[in-house]
Structure formats: structure tokens, C-alpha cells
N, C-alpha and C positions, 0 to 999 in steps of 0.2 A: 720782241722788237721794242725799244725804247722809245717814248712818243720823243714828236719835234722836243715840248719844250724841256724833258728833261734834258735833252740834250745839249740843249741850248742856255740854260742855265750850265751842265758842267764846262762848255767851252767860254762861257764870261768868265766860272771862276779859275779856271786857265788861264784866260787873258788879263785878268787884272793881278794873278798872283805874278805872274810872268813879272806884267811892269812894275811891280812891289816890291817882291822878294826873292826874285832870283828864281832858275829854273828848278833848282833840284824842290824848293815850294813848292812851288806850283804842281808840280806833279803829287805831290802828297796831298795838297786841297784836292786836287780834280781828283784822286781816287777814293776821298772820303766821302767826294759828294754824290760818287755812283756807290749808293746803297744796295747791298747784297738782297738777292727775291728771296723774302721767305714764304718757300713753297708750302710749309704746312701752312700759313694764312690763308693760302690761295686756294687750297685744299678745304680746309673749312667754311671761307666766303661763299664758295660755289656753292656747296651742300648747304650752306642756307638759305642763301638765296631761293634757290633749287625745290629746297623741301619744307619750307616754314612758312609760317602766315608773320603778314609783313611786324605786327606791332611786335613781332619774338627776336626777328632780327637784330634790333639796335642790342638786346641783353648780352649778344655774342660781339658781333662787329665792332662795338662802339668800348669793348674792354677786352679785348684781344690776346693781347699778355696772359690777362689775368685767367682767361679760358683755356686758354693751352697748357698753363699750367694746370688748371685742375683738370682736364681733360688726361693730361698722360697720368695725373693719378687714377683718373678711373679703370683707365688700358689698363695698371697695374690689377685691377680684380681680375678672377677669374671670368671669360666670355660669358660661359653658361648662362650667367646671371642677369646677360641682356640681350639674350636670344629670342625674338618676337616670333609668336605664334597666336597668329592671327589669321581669317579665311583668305589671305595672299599669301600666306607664309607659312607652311602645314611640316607641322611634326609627323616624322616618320612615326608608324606603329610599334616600331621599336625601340624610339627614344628612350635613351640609360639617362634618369635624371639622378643618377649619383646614390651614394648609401642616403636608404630612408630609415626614420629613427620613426619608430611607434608612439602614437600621442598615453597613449592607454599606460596610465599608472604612472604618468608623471607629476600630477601634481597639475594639471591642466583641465579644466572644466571642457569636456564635448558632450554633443548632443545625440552623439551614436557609439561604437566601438570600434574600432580596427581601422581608422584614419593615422595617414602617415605625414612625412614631412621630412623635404631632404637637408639631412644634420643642421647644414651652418643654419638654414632659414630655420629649425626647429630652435637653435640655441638662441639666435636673437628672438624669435618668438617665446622661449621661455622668461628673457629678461627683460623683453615690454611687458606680459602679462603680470607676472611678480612687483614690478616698477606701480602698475595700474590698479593692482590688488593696495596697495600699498596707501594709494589714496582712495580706497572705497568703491573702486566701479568694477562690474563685474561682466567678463569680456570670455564670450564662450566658440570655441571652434565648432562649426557648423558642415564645415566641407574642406577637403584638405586637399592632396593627391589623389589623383584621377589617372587611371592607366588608359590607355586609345579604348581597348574594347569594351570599360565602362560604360565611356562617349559613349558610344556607337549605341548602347543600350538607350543611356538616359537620350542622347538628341532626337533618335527613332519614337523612345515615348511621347518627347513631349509634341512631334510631328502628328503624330496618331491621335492627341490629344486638342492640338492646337492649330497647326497643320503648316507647313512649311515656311511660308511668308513670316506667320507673326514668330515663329519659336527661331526664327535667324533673327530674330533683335533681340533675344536674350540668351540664349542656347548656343554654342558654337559646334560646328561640326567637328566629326573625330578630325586630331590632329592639331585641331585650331584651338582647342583649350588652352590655356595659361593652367591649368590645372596640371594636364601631365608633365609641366616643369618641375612638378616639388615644391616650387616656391610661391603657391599660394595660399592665402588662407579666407573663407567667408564666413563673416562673423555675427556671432548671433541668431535673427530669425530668418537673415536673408531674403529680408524687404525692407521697403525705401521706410517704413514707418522707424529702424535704423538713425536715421537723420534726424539730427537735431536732440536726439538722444545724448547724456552725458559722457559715455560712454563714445560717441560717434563722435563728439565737439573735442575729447581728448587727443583719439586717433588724429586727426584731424590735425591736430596743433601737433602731435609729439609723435606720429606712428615713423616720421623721415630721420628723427633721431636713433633709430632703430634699426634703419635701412629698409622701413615698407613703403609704397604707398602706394594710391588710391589708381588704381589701372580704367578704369571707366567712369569720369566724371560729367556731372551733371552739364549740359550746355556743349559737348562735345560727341554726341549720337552720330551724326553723320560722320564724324572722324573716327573713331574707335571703331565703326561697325554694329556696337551694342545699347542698349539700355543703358540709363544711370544705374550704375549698383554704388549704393554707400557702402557696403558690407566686404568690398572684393578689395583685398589688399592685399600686393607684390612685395615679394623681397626683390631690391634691386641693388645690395649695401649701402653701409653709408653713403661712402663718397659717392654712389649713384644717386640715392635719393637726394643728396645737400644739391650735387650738381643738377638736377631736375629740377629743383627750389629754386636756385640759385640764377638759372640761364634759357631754362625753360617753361616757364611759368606754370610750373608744377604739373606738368600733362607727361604723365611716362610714354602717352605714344609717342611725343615727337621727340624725346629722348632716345629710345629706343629705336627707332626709325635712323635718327643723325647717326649714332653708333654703330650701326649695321651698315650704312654709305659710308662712313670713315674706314671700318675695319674694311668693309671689301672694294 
């Protein structure tokens, strides 16, 4: 329904085209001045409104254009790549996360044997590493792809270990790993001593040039669910990661969160 006053604005400029310039006018101003709803705006308003903490807001609302368009570039990636799995959002045990490519014998430093990685995320992780090698830092995979019934092994341990409460703020249950996507990677020694390292201050600045980045940050525990890890970086592509830089003040949850309420 149209409020009073826009209404009321398009009948003044009616009436003064009228006495100005003739009807067939007037009729052309009055339908320029009823501006067409653009439903995707209103579409996206909502969902931010809706789902964002207020200072993230203005990054969307307040350049509108300018999100929509990078947003349908994002639509253009593959979904997979912004599918959230998290303890409200559980991957089936059978999740297909795509052909996995073998780390082993590529020319890639890991800390065990028989770690995987689905293709695309292996390929751009080959050409951050090699990029990183290039200026001296040495950046080693630690934990890659994770199948459901590993979880179930490793969060079981560390429950026996550690015991339910504290192993849910760093351990995720089967299903809710970012691991069984393919598209992760944990680097290094997989602790926060990580941080502030040369190595971590690169990622850091260049790992969104890549299409990774940082899926549990430091100051956002209660939103993510988990622990800081400096160590846990996402493929989420380019144009994902830019568009998390760029609108979402680098937090993949609440990117991946908007993306999931837009697509469905």
C-alpha cells in the first residue's frame, strides 16, 4: 500500500503539470514519480535487519546498488561453497563434498599422511602456499577433510577426555564440522600460540585474496558457537571472501548465515 505522503506528492505533481503543461505531461511526470518496488532491496533489508548486529547494517543498506551487484556475483559460485554447518545446521553422514584431491606428494608440507581437500579448495590452497613460500613463511596443513564417522570418533574422544560442556566450545559434533565440507584447512600447530606469528599476520592480510578465510574469530565465541581458532580457515571463493571483507565485516558466520536466508 502506498503511504499518504507519497501519494500525495504524486497528485501535486499532477496538478501543477496539469496547470503547466498540458495533460498528456502531466501524466508522464505522475508515472515517473511512482517509482517501481524493488523487491530484491526489500528482500535483503529484511534479512538484515532480521539477522545482523545493528553497526553491520549501514555496510548493506546504506550502498545498495553496490551489494546487489556483488551479491549476484556471488549467487554465480557454486552453493556448496556457502553451505553452513554448524550445531543448528548438521550435515548428513553422507554428505558428497565433491572429488577430494590428496595432499600427499604435492609439494605441500603436512604434518601427517593421507589428508584430503575438495579440488577447487586444494587448487587455491596450492597457490596461497606457493605465493607464501615465495616470501619466506612456512605454512603447513595440519588437519584437512574430515568424513562424519571420524567426528564421531574424534568429538567422542575428546568428551571422554574433557567431558561434554567444555569439548562443545571447541569440538563440533558429527555433522556440524566445517571439516566434512572439503573446504577446510587447520594450520600449523593448531593453537592460538598461531597468532601473531608471521605466518598468521600474512593469512590474515592475504588468505581473502585466495578465497579463505578465518571461520571462528577471536571476540565472536558466542556467535560462532566455538573457541577462537587463528588456525581454521574456509574456502568460501573469491568473490565470497571480498564480499565478507567488503559488507560483512569479515565474520563468515554472518555471511553465510544472509546467504542461506537469501537463497531459501
Amino acid at each position: 500500500m502506498r503511504s499518504f505522503s507519497k501519494l500525495a506528492i504524486v497528485l501535486l505533481a499532477l496538478f501543477l503539470a496539469l496547470a503547466c503543461h498540458g495533460k498528456e505531461k502531466a501524466v508522464q511526470q505522475a508515472a515517473a514519480a511512482e517509482e517501481p518496488v524493488d523487491e530484491v532491496a526489500i528482500r535483503i533489508a529484511s534479512i538484515v535487519v532480521s539477522q545482523l548486529p545493528e553497526d553491520m547494517q549501514g555496510n548493506i543498506l546504506d550502498n545498495m546498488e553496490a551489494f546487489k551487484a556483488d551479491l549476484a556475483g556471488v549467487l554465480e559460485e557454486e552453493s556448496r561453497f556457502f553451505i553452513i554447518a554448524d550445531k543448528t545446521h548438521l550435515l548428513t553422514e553422507d554428505y558428497n563434498p565433491g572429488e577430494l584431491v590428496a595432499l600427499d606428494g604435492k609439494g605441500i608440507r603436512v604434518n601427517k599422511k593421507g589428508m584430503k581437500l575438495e579440488k577447487t579448495t586444494f587448487e587455491a590452497l596450492k597457490k596461497m602456499l606457493d605465493d607464501s613460500a615465495k616470501e619466506g613463511l612456512s605454512l603447513m596443513v595440519s588437519s584437512a577433510y574430515r568424513d562424519y564417522k571420524y567426528q564421531v570418533g574424534l568429538y567422542n574422544y575428546y568428551i571422554s577426555k574433557y567431558g561434554k560442556e567444555k569439548t562443545d566450545t571447541f569440538s563440533a559434533p558429527p555433522g556440524a564440522s566445517q571439516h566434512q565440507l572439503g573446504t577446510v584447512i587447520d594450520f600449523n600447530d593448531v593453537e592460538n600460540t598461531f597468532a601473531g606469528t608471521k605466518e598468521e599476520r600474512w593469512l590474515t592480510e592475504n588468505a581473502w585474496k585466495y578465497g579463505f578465510s578465518l571461520s571462528f574469530p577471536k571476540g565472536y565465541e558466542s556467535v560462532t558457537g566455538y573457541d577462537w581458532e587463528s588456525w581454521h580457515f574456509r574456502y568460501v571463493t573469491r568473490r565470497g571472501a571480498e564480499f565478507q571483507k567488503k559488507y560483512f565485516n569479515n565474520i563468515q558466520h554472518y555471511m553465510l548465515l544472509f546467504l542461506d536466508s537469501y537463497r531459501n
